[in-house]
C-alpha positions in Angstrom: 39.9 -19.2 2.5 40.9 -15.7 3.5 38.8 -12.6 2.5 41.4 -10.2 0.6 41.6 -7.3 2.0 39.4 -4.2 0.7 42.2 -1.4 -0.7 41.9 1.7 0.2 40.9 4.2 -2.4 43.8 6.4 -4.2 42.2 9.6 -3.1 41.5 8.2 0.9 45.2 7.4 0.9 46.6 10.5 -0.3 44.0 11.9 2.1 45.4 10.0 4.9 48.9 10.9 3.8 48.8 14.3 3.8 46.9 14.4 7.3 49.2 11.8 8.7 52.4 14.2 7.7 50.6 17.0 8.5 49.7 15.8 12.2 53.5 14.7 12.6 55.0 17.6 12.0 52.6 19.6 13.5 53.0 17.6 17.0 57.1 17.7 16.3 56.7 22.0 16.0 54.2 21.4 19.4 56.8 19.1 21.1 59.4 21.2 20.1 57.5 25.1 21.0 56.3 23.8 24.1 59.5 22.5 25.3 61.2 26.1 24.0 58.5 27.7 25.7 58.5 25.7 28.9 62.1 26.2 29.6 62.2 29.9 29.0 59.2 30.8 31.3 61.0 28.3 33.8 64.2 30.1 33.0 62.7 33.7 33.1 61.4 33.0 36.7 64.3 31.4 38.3 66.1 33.8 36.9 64.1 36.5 38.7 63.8 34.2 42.1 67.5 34.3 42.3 67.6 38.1 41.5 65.2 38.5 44.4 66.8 36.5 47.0 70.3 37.4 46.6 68.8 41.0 46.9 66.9 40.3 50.3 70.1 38.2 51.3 72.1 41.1 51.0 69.8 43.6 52.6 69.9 41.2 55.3 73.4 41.4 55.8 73.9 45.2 55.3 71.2 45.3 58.3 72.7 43.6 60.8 76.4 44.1 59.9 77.2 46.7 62.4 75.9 45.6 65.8 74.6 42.7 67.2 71.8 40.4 66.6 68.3 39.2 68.2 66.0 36.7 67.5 63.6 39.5 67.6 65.8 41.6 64.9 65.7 38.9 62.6 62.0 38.4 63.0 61.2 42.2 62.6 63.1 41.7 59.4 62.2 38.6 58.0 58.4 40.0 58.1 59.8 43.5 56.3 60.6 41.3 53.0 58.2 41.7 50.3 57.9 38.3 49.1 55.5 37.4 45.9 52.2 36.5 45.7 52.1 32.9 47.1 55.4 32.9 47.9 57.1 33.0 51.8 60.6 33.6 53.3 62.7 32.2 56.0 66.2 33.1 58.0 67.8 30.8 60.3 70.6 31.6 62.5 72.1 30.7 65.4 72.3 34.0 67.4 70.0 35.4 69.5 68.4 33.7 72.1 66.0 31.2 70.6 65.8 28.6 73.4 67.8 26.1 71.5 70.8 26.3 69.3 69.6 27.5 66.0 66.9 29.7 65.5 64.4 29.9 62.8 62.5 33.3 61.6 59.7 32.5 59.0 57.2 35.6 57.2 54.9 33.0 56.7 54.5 30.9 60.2 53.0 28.0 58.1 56.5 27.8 56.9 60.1 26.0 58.5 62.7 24.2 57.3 60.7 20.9 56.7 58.4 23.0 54.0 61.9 23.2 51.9 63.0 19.7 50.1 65.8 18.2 51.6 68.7 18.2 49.0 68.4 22.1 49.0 68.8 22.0 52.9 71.5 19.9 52.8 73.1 22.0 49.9 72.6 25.1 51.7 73.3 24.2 55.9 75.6 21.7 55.5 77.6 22.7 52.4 77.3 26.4 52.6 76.9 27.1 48.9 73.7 28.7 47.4 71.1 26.6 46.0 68.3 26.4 43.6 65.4 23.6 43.3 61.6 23.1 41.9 59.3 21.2 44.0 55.9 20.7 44.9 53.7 21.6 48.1 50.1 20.7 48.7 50.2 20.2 44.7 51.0 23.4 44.1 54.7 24.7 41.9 57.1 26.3 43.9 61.1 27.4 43.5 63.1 28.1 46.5 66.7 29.3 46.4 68.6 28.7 49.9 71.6 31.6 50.4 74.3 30.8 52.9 75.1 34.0 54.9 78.0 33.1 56.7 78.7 36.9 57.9 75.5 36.4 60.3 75.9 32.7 60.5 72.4 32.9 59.1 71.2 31.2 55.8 68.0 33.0 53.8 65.4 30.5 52.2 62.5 31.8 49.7 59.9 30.4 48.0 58.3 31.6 44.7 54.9 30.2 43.5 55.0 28.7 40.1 51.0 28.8 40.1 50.7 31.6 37.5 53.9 30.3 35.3 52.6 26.7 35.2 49.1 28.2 34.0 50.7 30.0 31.2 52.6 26.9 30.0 49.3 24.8 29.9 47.4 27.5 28.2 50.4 27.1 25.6 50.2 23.5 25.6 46.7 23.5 25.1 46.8 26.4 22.3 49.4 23.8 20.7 47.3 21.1 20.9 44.5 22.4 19.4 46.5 24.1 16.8 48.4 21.0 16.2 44.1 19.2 15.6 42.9 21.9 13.3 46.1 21.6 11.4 45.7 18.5 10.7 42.0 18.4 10.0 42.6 21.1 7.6 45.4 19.2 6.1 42.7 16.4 5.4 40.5 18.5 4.1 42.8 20.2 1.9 44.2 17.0 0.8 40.8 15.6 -0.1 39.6 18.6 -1.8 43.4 18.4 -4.2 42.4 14.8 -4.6 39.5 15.9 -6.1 41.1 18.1 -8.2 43.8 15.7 -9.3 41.6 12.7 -10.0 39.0 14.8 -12.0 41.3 14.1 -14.9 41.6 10.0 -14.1 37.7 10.1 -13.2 36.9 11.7 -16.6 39.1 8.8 -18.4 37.5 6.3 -16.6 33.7 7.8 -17.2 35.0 7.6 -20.7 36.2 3.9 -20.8 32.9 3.3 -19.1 31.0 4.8 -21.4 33.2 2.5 -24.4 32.3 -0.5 -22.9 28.8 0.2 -22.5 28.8 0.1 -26.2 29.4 4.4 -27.0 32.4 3.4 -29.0 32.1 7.8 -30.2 33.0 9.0 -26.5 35.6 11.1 -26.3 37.8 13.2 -24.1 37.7 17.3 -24.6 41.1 18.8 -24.7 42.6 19.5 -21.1 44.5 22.7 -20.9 47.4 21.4 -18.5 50.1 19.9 -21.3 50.9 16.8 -19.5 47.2 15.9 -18.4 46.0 16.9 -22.8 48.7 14.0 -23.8 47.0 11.9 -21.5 43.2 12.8 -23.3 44.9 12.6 -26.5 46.6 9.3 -26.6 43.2 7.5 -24.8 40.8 9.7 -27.7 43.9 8.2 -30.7 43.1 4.6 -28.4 39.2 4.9 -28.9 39.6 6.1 -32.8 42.1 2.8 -33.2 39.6 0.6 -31.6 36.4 2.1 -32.9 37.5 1.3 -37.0 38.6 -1.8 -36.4 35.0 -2.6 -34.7 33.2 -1.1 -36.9 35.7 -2.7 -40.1 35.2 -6.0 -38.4 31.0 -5.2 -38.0 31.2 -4.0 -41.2 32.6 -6.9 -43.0 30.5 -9.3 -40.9 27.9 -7.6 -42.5 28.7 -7.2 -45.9 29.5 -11.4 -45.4 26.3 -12.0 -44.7 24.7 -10.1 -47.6 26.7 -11.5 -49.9 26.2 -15.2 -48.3 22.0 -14.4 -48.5 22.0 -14.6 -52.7 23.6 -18.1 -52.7 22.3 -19.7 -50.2 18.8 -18.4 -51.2 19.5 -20.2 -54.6 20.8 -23.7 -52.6 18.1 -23.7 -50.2 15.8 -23.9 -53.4 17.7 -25.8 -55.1 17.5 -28.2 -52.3 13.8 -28.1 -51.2 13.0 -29.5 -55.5 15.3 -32.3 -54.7 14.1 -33.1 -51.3 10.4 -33.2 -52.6 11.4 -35.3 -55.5 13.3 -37.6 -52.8 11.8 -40.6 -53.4 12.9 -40.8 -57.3 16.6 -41.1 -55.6 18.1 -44.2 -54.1 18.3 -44.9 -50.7 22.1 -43.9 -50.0 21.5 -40.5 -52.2 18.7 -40.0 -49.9 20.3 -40.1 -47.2 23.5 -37.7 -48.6 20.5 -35.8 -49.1 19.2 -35.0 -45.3 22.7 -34.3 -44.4 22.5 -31.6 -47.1 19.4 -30.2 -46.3 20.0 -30.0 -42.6 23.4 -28.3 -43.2 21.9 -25.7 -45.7 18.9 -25.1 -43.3 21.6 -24.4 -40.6 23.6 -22.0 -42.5 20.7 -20.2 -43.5 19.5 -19.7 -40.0 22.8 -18.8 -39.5 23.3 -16.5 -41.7 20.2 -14.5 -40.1 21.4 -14.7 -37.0 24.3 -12.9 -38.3 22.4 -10.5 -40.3 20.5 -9.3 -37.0 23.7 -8.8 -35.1 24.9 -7.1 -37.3 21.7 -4.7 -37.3 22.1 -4.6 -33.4 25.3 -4.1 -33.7 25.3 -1.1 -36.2 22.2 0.4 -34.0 19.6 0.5 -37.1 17.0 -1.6 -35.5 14.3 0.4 -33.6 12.4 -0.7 -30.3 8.7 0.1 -31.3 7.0 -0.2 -27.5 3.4 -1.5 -26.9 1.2 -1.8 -23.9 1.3 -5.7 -23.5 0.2 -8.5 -21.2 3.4 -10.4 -20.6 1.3 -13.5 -19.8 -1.2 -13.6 -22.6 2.0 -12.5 -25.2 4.1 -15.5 -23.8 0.7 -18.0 -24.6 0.8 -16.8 -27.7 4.0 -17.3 -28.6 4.8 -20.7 -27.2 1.9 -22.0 -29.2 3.2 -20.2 -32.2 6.8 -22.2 -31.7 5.3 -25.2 -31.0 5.9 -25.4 -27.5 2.3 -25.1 -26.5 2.0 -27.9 -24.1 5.0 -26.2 -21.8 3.1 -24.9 -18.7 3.1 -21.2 -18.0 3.0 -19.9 -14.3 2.2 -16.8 -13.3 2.8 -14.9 -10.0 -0.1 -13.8 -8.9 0.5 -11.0 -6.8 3.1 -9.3 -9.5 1.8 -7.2 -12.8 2.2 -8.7 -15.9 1.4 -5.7 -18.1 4.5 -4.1 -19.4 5.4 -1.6 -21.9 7.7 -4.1 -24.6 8.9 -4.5 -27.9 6.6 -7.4 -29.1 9.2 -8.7 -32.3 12.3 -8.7 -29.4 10.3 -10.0 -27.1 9.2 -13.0 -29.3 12.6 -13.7 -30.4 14.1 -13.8 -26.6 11.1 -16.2 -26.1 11.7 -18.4 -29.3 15.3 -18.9 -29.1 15.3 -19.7 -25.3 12.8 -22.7 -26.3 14.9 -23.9 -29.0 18.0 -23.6 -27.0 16.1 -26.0 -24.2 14.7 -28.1 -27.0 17.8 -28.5 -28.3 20.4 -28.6 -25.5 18.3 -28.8 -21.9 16.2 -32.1 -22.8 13.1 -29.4 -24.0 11.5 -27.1 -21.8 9.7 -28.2 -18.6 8.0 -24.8 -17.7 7.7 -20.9 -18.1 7.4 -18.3 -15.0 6.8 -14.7 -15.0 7.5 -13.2 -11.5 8.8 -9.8 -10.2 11.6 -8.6 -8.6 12.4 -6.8 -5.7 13.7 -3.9 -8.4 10.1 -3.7 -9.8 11.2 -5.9 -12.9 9.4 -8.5 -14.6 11.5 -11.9 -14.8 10.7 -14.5 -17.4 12.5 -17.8 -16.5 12.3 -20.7 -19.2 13.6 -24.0 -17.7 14.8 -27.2 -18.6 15.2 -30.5 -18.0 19.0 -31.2 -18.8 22.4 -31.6 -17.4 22.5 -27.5 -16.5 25.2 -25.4 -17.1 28.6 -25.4 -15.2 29.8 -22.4 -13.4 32.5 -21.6 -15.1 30.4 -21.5 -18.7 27.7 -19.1 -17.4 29.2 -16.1 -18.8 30.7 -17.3 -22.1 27.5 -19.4 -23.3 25.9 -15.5 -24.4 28.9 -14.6 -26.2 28.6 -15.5 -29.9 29.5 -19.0 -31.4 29.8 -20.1 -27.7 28.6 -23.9 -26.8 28.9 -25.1 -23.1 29.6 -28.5 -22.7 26.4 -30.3 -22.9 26.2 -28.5 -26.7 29.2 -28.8 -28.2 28.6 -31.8 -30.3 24.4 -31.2 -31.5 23.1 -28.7 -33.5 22.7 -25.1 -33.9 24.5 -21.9 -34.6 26.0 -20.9 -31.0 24.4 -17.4 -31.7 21.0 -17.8 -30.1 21.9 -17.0 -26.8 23.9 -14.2 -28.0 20.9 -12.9 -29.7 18.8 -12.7 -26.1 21.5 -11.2 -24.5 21.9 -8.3 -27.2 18.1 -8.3 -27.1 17.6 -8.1 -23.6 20.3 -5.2 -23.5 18.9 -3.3 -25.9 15.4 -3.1 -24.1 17.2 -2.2 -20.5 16.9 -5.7 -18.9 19.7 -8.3 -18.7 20.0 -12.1 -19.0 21.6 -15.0 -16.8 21.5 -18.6 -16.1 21.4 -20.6 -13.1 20.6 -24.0 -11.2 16.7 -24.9 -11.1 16.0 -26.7 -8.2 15.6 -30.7 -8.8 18.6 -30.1 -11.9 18.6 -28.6 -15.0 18.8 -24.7 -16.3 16.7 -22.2 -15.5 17.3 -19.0 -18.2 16.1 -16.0 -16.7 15.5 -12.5 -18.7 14.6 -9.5 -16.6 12.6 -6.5 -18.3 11.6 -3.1 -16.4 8.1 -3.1 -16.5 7.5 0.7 -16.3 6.9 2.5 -19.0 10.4 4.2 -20.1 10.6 8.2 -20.6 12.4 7.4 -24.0 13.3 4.2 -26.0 16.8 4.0 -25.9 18.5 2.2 -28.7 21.4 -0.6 -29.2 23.4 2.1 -29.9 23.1 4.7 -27.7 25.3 3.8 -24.3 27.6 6.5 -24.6 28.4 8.5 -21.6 29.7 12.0 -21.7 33.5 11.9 -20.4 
């Protein structure tokens, strides 16, 4: 089966989001300023390369447009232009006497015709029209703008270095770039630090709830000075007032049941003990009307306790009174006590067993976990006390019966639960209930599982350190 995937947290997301829109618009105003920026620079200095070379092209002609001209003139000129940094110039004609039929004057003699690309050549000699075109030369940026001088039958060539201009745009790109990063990590971080902000209210609901269901049924939430967010703390505070009287209504009258139900059957069990020791005066069929009685009455009783010390547990007016025991030597004594003497008691060795414990709770976790094996798991086959990786002290009573499926591991500690190897023997479906709010109460837990070779294995875990304060059934709130 496929693993669902983990969600991501509310806060991460809006996290995310704000980065994620943050590093898009960020790199759209990058895209966009560099591309601005980029074409103006590029703009700015063709702008001035034309400026330039028209200039020179016309001094040219205004030098040589009143007599006649050499090969040697137009090389005294062509090395009288003051050219840019990087950057070269070129005539050719065809006067003077060159030794062929066009002549070519260059400032910088690495430079000809072949250093210019060819579509501004052909533009230039063979159309006559100016031109203008970017390229690239030994990897470095140039512009040249061709003029066509047809006064001189001469056309002027020059070359302008992009080196410096193309440094400038990647020192903006890269200022972009960077900008366009710490935008967007400080988008993140501003995001997560709202979130913060705008969950504290949610995270204070939810320590709240929390601290509900732990059994603080009196938390509350303060008053919050935002309008919308005090609603909010108001409607979960009328929630938790709602809820808390009808548990403690419900507690209450399971309570006040059980008192009242104390008095009579007090009297009935009496009643019934005189009969069933004057049983034999009574005819066969009578007698046995009479186990059924005394069985059920016995069993109400019991269960009427039961009842009686949830309630206590439930109400918080039982206290945990904490001795220095020996876990082994206590559990002897009170499987002897229950009559379950003969059950084998194992030990870990290397764990121990001396624990700081209520000895009344701890004796009625014990008690009802035999009598819930002798009842239900075919009686108990044996009782371990071993640690835990936590530092805990696990006591593990198990049986020899069918076990307990799956899906009834949870509900068999809720009250008047039976699993399905229970439901039709005896008992009041509220001893397990009992260990769990036992085991609660004194900061361990309770579970069931598989024992190797079938049957249960109930297992209670107890911290065996010595608490800095008892807590008590009732205290579980936490501060919202």
């Amino acid at each position: 089966m496929r693993r669902p995937r983990r969600a991501l947290s509310l806060r991460t997301r809006f996290t995310l989001f704000l980065g994620l829109t943050a590093f898009v618009t960020s790199t759209a105003l990058t895209i966009l300023t560099y591309t601005t920026a980029r074409t103006y620079l590029l703009d700015q200095r063709s702008q001035v390369a034309r400026v330039q070379t028209f200039a020179n092209a016309g001094a040219a002609v205004n030098s040589f447009k009143f007599g006649p001209v050499t090969a040697e003139d137009l090389f005294s000129f062509i090395n009288g232009v003051r050219t840019d940094d990087g950057g070269f110039a070129l005539i050719e004609s065809g006067v003077g006497k060159c030794g062929k039929d066009r002549c070519t004057s260059a400032k910088d003699n690495r430079a000809d015709l072949d250093f210019f690309p060819q579509q501004l050549r052909d533009q230039v000699l063979l159309d006559g029209r100016t031109g203008q075109q970017v390229f690239t030369f030994d990897g470095k940026p140039y512009i040249a703008v061709g003029v066509s001088m047809p006064a001189l039958d001469a056309h002027y060539f020059e070359a302008f270095s992009l080196t410096s201009t193309d440094h400038v745009i990647r020192v903006i790109g890269t200022a972009l770039i960077v900008g366009s990063l710490i935008i967007t990590l400080l988008a993140g971080a501003l995001g997560y630090w709202a979130s913060r902000r705008l969950l504290k209210p949610v995270s204070r609901v939810a320590a709240a709830a929390g601290g509900i269901a732990s059994g603080g049924l009196h938390t509350r939430l303060t008053a919050e000075s935002d309008p919308e967010l005090n609603r909010l703390a108001q409607s979960f505070n009328d929630m938790a007032d709602t809820m808390q009287n009808r548990i403690e209504r419900e507690a209450q009258f399971a309570s006040d049941v059980s008192h009242e139900l104390r008095s009579p059957i007090t009297a009935l069990s009496a009643a019934v003990e005189v009969l069933d020791a004057r049983r034999t005066d009574l005819p066969d069929r009578t007698q046995q009307a009479l186990d059924v009685v005394v069985n059920q009455v016995r069993r109400f009783d019991q269960m009427v306790l039961d009842l009686l010390e949830l309630s206590r547990l439930d109400a918080g007016v039982t206290d945990i009174n904490r001795e220095e025991l020996a876990l082994d030597e206590i559990v002897r004594r009170i499987a002897q006590r229950s009559g379950f003497g003969e059950v084998p008691i194992e030990v870990d060795p290397r764990v121990n067993t001396t624990i700081w414990m209520d000895k009344l709770r701890l004796e009625r976790i014990l008690t009802n976990l035999l009598d819930n094996a002798h009842h239900h798991g075919g009686g108990p086959t044996r009782i371990a006390i071993t640690g835990d990786k936590g530092g805990g002290l696990l006591m593990c009573v198990e049986d020899s019966g069918p076990g307990v499926a799956r899906g009834e591991r949870q509900r068999i500690f809720e009250r008047f639960a039976r699993g399905t190897a229970a439901r039709h023997r005896v008992g009041t479906g509220l001893g397990l209930a009992l260990v769990a709010e036992h085991a609660q109460a004194l900061g361990g837990d309770a579970w069931v599982e598989d024992k190797s070779g079938g049957g249960a294995r109930f297992v209670v875990r107890f911290v065996s350190d010595r608490p800095a304060g008892d807590r008590q059934p009732g205290d579980r709130s936490v501060n919202a």
